[in-house]
C-alpha positions as CSV (number, residue, x, y, z in Angstrom):
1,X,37.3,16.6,-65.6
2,X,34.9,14.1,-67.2
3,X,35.6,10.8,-67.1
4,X,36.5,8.6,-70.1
5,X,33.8,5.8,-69.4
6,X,30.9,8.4,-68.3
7,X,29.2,7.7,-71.2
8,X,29.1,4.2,-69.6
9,X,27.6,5.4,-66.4
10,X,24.1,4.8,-65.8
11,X,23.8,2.5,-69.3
12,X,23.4,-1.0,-70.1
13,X,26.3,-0.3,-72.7
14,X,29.1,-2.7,-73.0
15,X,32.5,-1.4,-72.6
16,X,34.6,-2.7,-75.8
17,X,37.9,-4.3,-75.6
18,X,40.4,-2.0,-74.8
19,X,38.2,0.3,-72.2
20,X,37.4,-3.3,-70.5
21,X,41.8,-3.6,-70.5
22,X,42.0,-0.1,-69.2
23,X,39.3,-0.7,-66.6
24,X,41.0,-4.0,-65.2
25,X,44.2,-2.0,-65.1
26,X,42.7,0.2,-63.4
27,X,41.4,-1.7,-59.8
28,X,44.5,-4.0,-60.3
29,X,46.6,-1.9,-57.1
30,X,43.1,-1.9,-55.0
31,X,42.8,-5.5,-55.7
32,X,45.9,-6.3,-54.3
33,X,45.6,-4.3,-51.4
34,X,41.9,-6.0,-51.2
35,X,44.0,-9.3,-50.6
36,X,46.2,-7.9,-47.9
37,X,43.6,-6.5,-45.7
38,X,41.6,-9.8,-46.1
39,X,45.2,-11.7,-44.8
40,X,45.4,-8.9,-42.1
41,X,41.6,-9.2,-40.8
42,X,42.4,-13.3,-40.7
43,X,45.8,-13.2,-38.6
44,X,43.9,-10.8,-36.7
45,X,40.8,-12.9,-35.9
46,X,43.2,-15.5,-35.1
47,X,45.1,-13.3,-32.8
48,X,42.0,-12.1,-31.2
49,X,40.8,-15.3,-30.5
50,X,43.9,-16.9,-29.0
51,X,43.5,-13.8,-27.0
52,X,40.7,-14.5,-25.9
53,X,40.4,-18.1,-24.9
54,X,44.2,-17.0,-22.6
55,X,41.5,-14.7,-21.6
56,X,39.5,-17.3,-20.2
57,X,42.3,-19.4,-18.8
58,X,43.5,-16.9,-16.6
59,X,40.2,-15.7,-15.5
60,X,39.4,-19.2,-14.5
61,X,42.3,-19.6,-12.6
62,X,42.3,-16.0,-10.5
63,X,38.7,-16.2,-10.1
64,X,38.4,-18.8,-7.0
65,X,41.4,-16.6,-5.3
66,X,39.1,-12.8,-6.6
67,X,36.2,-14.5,-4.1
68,X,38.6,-14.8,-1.4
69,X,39.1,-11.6,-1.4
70,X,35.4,-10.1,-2.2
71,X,34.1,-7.7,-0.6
72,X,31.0,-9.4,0.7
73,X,33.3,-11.8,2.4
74,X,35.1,-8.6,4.4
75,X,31.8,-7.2,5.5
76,X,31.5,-7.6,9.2
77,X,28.6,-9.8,10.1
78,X,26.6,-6.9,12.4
79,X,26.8,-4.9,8.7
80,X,25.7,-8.4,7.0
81,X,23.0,-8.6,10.0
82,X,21.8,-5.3,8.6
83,X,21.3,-6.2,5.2
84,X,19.4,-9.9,6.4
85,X,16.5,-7.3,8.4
86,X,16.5,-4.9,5.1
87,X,15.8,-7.6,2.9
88,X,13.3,-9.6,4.8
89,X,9.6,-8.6,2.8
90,X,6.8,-8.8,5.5
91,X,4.4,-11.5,3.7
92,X,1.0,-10.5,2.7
93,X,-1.9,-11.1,4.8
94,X,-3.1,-14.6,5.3
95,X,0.2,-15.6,3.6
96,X,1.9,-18.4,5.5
97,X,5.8,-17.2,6.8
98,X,7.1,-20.8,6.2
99,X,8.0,-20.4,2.4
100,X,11.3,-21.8,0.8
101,X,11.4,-19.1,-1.7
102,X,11.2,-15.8,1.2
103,X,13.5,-14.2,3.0
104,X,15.0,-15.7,5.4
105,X,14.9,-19.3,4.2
106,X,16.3,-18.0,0.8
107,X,19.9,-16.5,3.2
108,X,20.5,-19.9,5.1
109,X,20.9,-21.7,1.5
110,X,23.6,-19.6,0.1
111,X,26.5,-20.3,2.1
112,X,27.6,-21.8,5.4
113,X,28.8,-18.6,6.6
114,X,25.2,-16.6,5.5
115,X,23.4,-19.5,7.4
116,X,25.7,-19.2,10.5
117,X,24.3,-15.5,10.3
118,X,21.2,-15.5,9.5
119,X,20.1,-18.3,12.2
120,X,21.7,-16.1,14.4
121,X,20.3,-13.0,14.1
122,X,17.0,-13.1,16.0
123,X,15.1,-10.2,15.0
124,X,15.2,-12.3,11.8
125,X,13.1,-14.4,13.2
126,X,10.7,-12.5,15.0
127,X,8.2,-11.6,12.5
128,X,6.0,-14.1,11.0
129,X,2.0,-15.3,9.8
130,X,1.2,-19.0,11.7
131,X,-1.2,-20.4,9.2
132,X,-1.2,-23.5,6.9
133,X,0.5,-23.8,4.0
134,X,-2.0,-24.8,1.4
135,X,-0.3,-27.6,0.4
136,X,-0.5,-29.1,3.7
137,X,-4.1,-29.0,3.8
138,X,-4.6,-30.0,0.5
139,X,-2.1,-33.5,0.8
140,X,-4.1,-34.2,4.2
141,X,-0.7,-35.7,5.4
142,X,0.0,-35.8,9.3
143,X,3.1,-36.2,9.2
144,X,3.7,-33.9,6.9
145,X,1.5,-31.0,9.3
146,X,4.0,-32.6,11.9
147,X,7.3,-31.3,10.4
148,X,5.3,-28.2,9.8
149,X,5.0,-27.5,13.4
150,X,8.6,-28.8,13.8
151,X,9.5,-25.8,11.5
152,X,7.5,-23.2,13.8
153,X,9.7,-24.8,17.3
154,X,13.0,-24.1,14.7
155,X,11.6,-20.3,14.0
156,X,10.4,-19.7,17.9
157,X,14.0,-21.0,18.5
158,X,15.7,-19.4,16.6
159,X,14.4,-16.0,17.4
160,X,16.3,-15.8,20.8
161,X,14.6,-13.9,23.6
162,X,13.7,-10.8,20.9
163,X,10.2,-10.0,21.2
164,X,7.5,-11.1,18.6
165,X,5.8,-10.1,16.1
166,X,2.7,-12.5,15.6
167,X,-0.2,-12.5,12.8
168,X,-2.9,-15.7,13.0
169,X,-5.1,-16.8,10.3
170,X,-8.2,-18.3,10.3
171,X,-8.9,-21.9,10.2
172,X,-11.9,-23.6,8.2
173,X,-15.7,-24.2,9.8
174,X,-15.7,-26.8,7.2
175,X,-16.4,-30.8,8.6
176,X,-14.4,-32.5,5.9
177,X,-11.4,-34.4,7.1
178,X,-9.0,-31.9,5.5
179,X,-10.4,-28.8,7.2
180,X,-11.1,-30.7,10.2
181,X,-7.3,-31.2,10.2
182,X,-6.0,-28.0,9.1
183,X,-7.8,-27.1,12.2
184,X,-6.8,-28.9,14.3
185,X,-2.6,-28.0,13.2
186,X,-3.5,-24.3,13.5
187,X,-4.5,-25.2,16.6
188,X,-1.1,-27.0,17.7
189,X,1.0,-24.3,15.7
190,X,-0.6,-21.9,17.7
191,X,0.0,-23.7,21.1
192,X,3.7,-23.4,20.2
193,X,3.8,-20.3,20.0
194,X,1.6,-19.2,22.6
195,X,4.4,-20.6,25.0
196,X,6.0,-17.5,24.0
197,X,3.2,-15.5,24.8
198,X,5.5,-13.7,27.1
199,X,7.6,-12.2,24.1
200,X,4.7,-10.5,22.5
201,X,4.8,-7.3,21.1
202,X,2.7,-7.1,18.2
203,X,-0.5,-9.7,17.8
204,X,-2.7,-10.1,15.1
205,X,-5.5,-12.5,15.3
206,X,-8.6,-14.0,13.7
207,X,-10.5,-15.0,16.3
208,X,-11.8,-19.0,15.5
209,X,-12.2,-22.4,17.0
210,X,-8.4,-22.9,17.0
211,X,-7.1,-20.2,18.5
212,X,-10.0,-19.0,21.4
213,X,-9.9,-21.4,23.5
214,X,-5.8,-20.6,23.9
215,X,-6.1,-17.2,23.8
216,X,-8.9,-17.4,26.5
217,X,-6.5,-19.1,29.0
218,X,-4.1,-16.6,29.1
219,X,-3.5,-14.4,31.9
220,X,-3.6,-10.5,32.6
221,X,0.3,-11.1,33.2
222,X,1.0,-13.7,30.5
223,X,1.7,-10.8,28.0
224,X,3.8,-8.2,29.4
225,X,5.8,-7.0,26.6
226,X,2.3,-6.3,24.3
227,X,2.2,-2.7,22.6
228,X,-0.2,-3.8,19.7
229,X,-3.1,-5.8,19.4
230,X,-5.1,-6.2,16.5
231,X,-8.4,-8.4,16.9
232,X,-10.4,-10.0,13.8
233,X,-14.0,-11.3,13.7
234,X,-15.3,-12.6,10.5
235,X,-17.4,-15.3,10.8
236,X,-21.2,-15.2,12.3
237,X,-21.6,-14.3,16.0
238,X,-20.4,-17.1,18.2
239,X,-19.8,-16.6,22.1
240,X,-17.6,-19.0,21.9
241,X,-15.4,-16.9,19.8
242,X,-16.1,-13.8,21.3
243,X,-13.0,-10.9,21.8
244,X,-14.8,-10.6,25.7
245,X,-13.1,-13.9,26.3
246,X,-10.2,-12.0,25.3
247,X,-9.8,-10.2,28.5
248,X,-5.8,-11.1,29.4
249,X,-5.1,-9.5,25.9
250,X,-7.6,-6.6,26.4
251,X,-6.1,-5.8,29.4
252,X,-2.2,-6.0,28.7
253,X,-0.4,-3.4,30.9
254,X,1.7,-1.7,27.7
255,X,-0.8,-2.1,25.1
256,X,-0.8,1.1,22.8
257,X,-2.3,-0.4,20.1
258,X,-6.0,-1.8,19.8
259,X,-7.6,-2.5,16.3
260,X,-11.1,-4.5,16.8
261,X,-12.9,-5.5,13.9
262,X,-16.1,-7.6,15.1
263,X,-19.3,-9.2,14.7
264,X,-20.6,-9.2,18.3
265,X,-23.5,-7.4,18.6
266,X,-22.4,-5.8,22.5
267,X,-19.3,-4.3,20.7
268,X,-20.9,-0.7,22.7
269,X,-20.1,-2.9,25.8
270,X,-16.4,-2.5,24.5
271,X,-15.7,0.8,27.1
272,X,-16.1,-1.8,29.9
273,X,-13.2,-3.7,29.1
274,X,-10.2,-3.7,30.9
275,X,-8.4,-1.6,28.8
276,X,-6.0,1.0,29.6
277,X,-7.7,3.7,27.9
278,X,-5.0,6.1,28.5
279,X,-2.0,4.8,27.0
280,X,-3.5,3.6,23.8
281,X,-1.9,5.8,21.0
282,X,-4.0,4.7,18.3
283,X,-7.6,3.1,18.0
284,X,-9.4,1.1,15.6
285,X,-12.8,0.1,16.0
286,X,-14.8,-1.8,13.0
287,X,-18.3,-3.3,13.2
288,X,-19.5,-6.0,10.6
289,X,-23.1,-5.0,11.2
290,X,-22.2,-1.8,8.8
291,X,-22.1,-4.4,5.7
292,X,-25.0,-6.8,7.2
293,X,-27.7,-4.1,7.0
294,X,-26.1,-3.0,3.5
295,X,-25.7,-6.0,1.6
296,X,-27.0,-9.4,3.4
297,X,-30.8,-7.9,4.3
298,X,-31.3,-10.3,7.5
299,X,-33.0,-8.9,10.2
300,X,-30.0,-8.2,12.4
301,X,-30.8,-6.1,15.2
302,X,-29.7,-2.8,15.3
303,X,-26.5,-1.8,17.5
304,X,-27.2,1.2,20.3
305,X,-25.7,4.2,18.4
306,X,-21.7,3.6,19.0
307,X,-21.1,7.1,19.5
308,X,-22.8,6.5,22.9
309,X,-19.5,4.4,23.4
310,X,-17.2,6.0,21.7
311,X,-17.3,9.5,23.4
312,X,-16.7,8.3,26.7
313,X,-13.6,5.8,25.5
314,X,-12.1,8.9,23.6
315,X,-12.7,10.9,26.6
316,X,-10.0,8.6,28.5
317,X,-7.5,8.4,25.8
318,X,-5.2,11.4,26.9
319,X,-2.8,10.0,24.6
320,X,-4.4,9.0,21.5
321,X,-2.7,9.8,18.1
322,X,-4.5,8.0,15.6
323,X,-8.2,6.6,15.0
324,X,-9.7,4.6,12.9
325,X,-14.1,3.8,13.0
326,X,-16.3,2.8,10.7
327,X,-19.8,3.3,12.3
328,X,-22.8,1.4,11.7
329,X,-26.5,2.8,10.6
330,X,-28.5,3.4,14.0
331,X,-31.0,5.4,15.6
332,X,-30.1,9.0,15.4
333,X,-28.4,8.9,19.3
334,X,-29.1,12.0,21.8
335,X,-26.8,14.8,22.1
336,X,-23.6,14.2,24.0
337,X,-20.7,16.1,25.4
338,X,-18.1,17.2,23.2
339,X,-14.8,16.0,23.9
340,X,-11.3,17.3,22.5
341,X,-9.0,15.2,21.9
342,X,-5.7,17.2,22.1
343,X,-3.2,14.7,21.1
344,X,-4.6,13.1,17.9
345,X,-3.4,13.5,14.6
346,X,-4.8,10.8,12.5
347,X,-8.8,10.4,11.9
348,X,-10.1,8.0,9.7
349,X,-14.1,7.9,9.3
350,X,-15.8,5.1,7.5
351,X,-19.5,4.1,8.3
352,X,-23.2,5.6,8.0
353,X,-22.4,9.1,7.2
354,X,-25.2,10.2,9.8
355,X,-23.3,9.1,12.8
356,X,-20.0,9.9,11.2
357,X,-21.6,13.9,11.6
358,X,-22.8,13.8,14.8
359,X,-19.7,12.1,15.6
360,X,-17.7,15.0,14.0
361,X,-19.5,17.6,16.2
362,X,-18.4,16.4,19.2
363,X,-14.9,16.0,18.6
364,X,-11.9,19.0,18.4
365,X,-8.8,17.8,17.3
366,X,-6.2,21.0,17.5
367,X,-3.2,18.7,16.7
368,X,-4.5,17.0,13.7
369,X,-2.3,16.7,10.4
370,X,-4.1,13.6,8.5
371,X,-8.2,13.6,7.9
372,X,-9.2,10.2,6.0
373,X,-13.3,10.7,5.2
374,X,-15.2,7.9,3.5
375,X,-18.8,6.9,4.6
376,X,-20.8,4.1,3.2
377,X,-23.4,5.7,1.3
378,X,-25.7,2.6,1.0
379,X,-26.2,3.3,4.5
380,X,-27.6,6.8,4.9
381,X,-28.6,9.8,2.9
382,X,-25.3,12.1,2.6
383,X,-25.1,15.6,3.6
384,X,-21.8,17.5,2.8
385,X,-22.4,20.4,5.3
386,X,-21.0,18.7,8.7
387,X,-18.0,17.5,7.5
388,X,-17.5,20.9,5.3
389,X,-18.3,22.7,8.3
390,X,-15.2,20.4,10.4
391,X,-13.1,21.2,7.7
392,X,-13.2,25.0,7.7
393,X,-13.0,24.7,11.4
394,X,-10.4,22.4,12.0
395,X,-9.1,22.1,8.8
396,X,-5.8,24.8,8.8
397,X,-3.1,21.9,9.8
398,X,-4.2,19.3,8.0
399,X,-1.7,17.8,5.8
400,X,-2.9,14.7,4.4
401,X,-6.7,15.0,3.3
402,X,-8.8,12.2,1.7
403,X,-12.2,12.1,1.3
404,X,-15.2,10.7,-0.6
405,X,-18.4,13.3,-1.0
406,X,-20.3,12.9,-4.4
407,X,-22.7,15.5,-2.7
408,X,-20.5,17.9,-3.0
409,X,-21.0,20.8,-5.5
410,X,-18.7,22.8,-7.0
411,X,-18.8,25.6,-4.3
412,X,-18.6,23.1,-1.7
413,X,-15.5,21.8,-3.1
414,X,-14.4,25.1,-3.5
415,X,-14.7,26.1,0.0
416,X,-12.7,22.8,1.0
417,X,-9.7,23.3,-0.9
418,X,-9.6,27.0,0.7
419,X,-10.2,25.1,4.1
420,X,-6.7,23.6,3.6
421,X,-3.8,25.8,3.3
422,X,-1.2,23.0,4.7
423,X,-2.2,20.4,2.7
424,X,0.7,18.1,1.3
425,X,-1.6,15.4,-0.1
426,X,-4.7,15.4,-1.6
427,X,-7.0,12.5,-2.4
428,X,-10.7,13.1,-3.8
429,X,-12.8,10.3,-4.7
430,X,-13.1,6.7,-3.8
431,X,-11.0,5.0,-1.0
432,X,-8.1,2.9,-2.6
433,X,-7.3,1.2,0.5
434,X,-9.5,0.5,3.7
435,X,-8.8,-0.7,6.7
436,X,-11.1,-3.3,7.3
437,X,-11.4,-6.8,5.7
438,X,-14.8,-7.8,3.6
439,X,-15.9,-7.6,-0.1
440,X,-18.3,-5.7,-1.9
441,X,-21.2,-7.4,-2.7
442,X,-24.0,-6.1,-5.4
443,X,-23.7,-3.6,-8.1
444,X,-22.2,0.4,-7.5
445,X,-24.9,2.7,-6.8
446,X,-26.6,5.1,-9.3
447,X,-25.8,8.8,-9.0
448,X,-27.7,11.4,-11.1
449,X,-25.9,12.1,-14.7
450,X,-26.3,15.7,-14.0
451,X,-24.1,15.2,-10.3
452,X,-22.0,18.4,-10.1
453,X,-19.4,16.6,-8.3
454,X,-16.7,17.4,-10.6
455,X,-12.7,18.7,-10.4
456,X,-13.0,21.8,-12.8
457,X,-10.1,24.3,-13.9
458,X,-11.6,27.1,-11.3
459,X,-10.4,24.0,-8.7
460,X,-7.0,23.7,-10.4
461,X,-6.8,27.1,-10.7
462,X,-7.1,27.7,-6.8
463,X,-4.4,25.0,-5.9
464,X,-1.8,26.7,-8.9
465,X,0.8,28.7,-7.2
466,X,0.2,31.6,-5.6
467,X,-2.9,29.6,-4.8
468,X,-4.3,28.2,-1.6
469,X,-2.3,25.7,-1.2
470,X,1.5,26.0,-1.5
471,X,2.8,22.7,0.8
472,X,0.5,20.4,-1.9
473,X,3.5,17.7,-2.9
474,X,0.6,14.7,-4.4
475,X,-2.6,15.4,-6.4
476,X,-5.0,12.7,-6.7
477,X,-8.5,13.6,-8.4
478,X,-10.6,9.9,-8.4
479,X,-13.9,12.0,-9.4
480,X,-14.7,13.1,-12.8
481,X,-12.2,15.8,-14.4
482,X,-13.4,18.8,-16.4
483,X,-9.9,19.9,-16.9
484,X,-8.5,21.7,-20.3
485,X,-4.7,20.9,-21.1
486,X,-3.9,24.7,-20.6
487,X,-5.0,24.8,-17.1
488,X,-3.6,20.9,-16.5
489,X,-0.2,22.7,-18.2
490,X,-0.2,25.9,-16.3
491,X,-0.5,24.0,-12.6
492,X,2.4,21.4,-14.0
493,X,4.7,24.4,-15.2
494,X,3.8,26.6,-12.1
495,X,4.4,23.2,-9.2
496,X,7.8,22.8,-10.5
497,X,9.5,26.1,-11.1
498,X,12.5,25.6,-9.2
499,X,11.6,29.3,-7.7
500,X,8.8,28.9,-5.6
501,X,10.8,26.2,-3.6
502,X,14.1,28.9,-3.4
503,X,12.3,31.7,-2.1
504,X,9.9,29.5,-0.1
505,X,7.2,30.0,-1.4
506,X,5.9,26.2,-1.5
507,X,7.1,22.7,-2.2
508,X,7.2,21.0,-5.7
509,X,4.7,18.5,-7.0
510,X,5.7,14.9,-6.7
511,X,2.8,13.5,-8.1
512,X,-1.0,14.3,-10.0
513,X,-3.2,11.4,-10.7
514,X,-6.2,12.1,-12.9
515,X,-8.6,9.7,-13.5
516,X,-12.1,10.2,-15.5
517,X,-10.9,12.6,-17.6
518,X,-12.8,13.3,-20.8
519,X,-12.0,10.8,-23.7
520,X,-11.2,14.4,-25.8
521,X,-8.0,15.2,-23.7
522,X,-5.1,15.3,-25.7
523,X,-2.4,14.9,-22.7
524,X,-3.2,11.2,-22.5
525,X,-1.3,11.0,-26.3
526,X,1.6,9.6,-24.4
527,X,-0.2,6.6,-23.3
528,X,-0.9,5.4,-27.0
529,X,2.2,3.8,-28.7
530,X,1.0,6.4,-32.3
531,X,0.4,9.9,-30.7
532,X,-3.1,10.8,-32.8
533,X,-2.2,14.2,-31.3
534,X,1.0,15.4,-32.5
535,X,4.2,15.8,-30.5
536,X,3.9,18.6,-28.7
537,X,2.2,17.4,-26.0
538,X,3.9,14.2,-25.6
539,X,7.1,16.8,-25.5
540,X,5.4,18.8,-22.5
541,X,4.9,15.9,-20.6
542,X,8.0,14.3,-20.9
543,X,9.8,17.5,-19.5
544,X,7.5,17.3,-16.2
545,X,8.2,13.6,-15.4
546,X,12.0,14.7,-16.4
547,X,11.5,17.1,-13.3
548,X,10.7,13.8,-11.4
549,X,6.8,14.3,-11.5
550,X,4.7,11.3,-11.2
551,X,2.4,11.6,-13.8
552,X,-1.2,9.3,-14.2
553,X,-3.3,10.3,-16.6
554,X,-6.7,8.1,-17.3
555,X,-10.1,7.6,-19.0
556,X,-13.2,7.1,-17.2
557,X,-14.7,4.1,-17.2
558,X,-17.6,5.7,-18.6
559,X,-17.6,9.3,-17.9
560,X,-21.1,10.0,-16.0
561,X,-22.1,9.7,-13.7
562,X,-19.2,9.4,-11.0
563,X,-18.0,6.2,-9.9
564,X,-17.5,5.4,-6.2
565,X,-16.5,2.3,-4.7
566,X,-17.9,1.4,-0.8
567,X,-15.0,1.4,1.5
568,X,-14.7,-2.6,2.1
569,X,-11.7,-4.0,0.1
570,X,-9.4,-6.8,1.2
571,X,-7.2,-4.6,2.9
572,X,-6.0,-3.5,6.5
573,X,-4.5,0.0,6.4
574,X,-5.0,3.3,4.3
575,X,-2.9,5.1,1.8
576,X,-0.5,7.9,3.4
577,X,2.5,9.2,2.4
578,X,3.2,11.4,5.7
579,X,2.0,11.7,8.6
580,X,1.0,8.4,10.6
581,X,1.5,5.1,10.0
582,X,-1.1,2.8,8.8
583,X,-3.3,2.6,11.7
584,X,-3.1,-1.0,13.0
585,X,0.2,-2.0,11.5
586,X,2.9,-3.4,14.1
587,X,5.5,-1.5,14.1
């Protein structure tokens, strides 16, 4: 039924008298009631706040007595104990321990009871980096370096009779009188704590003018607890500095660890020191002469061929599990025995690729699971057959594979990923972390545009279920991608059907990182905040990562030729996520 005023509707007409009477009488009961919500809402907010500030009252009162009774407080301290070593973050390297803001000075500042704990829990204590804090060095105060060292007596104490974990950075060649002195309080930090030197378990040191002399003056039996022993040479040759002078160390009775890193040009006179070859479980062995000849052009002279050394050391360790070497560019070396090394499991190559192949055809390894492949090829021409030809041979158990070969063609390639049925992880391209310290110096190296290393679908294809390799759990392609989305698509839907994990016929993908893909591929839409795509792809890939797939999906640079970094970064271990531990980490 119309209404009388619809002719009003929608007009700029006026109503006349009477309609403007019948229209006031009209919103006179909703007015009213209008006026008795509006009291209603008012008492209400009244109400609501009185409510609320008795609210506040009582919550102030009960809370002191609510703490009393907190869980935290019931904990029993060993649990509490727990949760102090969990949290504790190791610092990073040539980070000083002595911070306000780290673990554990951070737990002895919340309560009386937390500090009670925490100073005595000794493994707390055990771990930590003796160098400088910068702000020591840069006031130049003594007696501000004095409390310092007071602070590393408190630590040492309070760590109990727990054996230690010890890193030790460098001091400064510098002659200033700041340097001169941060030197020279290395060098009594370190004195403390080599009056523990019978509590070590784990060393890591740069050798330099504040620590040799102490280190030389230790005993065969002043170290009987050491397991692992890292050793770090940066600076020019210097006998005085020299890891020979290091012989107590060297020849600790329980030492299972040995990472050297050095300058001195007799490191091949390394197998005559007293080391006991046979219990060493893993073995890292780095020679600075590998960058010299690379990026410095002195006239160094040349190393014998290490592999003249190494063969005979591996030969004696029965026991090894994991090595690490990064060769230097020498005169191609004679033939030598083979030797088979029946416990290891972890091989990390770095170095003139030349010696790194001659190296691998003297080696069997029928227990290895990791294979880390990276040589410096600044050094020496690169030929992919030798370590192709390791692969296909030894290749069947491998489960974490990384490797670097911009020789490679695609048929090489091809034959590799066939080479590695057990494969879990899956790296190709440039190293992301190394195990020794230095930094690149000079530009990358020029590859041809028309370099056929490249990850094609035919290589996706052969790693998609019911492909080659079932067990693969990570995917990371460094090297240029020729990849369609269907193919990318087809590996994504086929790695996480729930099916092939039921009937056992593989394991799920955690992870696929693709860099250098073409600037043409539409799967990267989800990085860009408008999707110049559509949404159907940005719909695909959000139901992978919903599976729990880590997805990284990246431009090149610029797309050809291939980019390759050297393998010297500012690092001290390499990326794995099973297998081994970082090979000369303390554990």
């Amino acid at each position: 039924m119309d209404s009388p005023f619809s002719h009003l509707h929608g007009t700029n007409l006026i109503p006349s008298g009477p309609e403007l009477e019948e229209l006031t009488a009209l919103t006179l009961p909703e007015d009213s009631r209008l006026i008795e919500l509006e009291k209603e809402i008012k008492e209400l907010t009244s109400l609501l706040e009185k409510t609320t500030k008795e609210k506040a009252a009582v919550l102030k009162k009960i809370r002191p007595i609510k703490a009393l009774t907190s869980l935290i407080r019931r904990l029993p301290t060993e649990i509490l104990q727990l949760i102090f070593l969990h949290a504790r973050i190791p610092p990073a390297p040539d980070t000083t321990t002595f911070r306000a803001c780290d673990t554990p000075f951070t737990l002895l500042r919340v309560c009386r009871s937390w500090r009670e704990i925490a100073e005595n829990t000794p493994q707390l204590w055990s771990t930590f980096n003796v160098s400088l804090p910068q702000q020591l060095v840069d006031r130049q105060d003594p007696s501000k370096i004095a409390s310092f060292i007071d602070e590393v007596r408190r630590w040492l104490k309070r760590s109990g009779d727990v054996p230690l974990r010890i890193t030790v950075s460098k001091d400064s060649d510098s002659t200033d009188r700041g340097q001169l002195l941060s030197r020279e309080a290395l060098n009594s930090a370190f004195r403390v704590v080599v009056e523990q030197c019978h509590r070590w378990e784990a060393l890591d040191v740069e050798l330099c003018d504040a620590t040799m002399k102490l280190l030389a003056d230790l005993t065969a039996d002043s170290t009987p607890l050491l397991k692992s022993l890292k050793i770090r040479e940066y600076k020019w040759y210097n006998a005085n500095t020299s890891l020979f002078r290091c012989t107590a160390l060297l020849s600790a009775i329980h030492l299972e660890k040995l990472h050297v890193w050095s300058n001195h040009p007799g490191i091949h006179k390394l197998s005559n020191a007293p080391v006991k070859w046979e219990n060493l479980t893993s073995l890292s062995l780095g020679n600075t002469y590998v960058q010299h000849q690379v990026h410095v052009g002195m006239n160094a002279p040349a190393p014998p061929p290490l592999n003249h050394v190494l063969l005979p050391i591996l030969e004696k360790c029965v026991n090894l599990r994991s090595l690490l070497v990064t060769l230097p560019a020498t005169k191609l070396s004679r033939p030598v025995h083979g030797v088979t090394l029946q416990k290891l499991r972890s091989l990390n190559l770095g170095g003139c690729s030349t010696q790194i192949d001659l190296l691998l055809k003297n080696i069997i390894t029928p227990s290895l699971r990791e294979m880390h492949y990276y040589p410096h090829y600044e050094i020496s021409k690169h030929e992919p057959l030798p370590f192709l030809k390791f692969i296909e041979q030894q290749g069947d158990k491998l489960e974490v594979v990384c490797f670097d070969a911009p020789s490679f063609t695609a048929e090489h390639l091809m034959s590799c990923l066939k080479a590695i049925p057990s494969v879990k992880q899956l790296m190709i391209g440039r190293q992301l972390l190394n195990p020794f310290a230095s930094r690149s110096i000079g530009p990358y190296p020029h590859l041809n545009h028309d370099d056929p290393y490249h990850f094609t679908d035919a290589h996706l294809a052969l790693i998609t279920p019911p492909g080659c390799c079932p067990s693969l759990e990570i995917l990371r392609i460094l090297i240029k991608c020729q990849l369609s989305p269907k193919a990318v698509i087809a590996f994504l839907e086929a790695k996480t059907d729930p099916s092939i994990v039921k009937h056992g016929q593989g394991s799920r993908i955690r992870e696929v990182s693709l860099e250098e893909l073409p600037d043409t591929f539409p799967l990267l839409s989800y990085r860009y905040p408008q999707n110049p795509w559509g949404d159907d792809m940005e719909d695909i890939l959000s139901s992978f990562k919903e599976k729990g797939v880590e997805l990284s999906l990246s431009l090149t640079d610029y797309h050809c030729p291939t980019r390759y970094l050297p393998p010297i970064q500012h690092l001290y271990s390499y990326d794995s996520d099973f297998g081994s531990a970082p090979l000369g980490a303390p554990r």
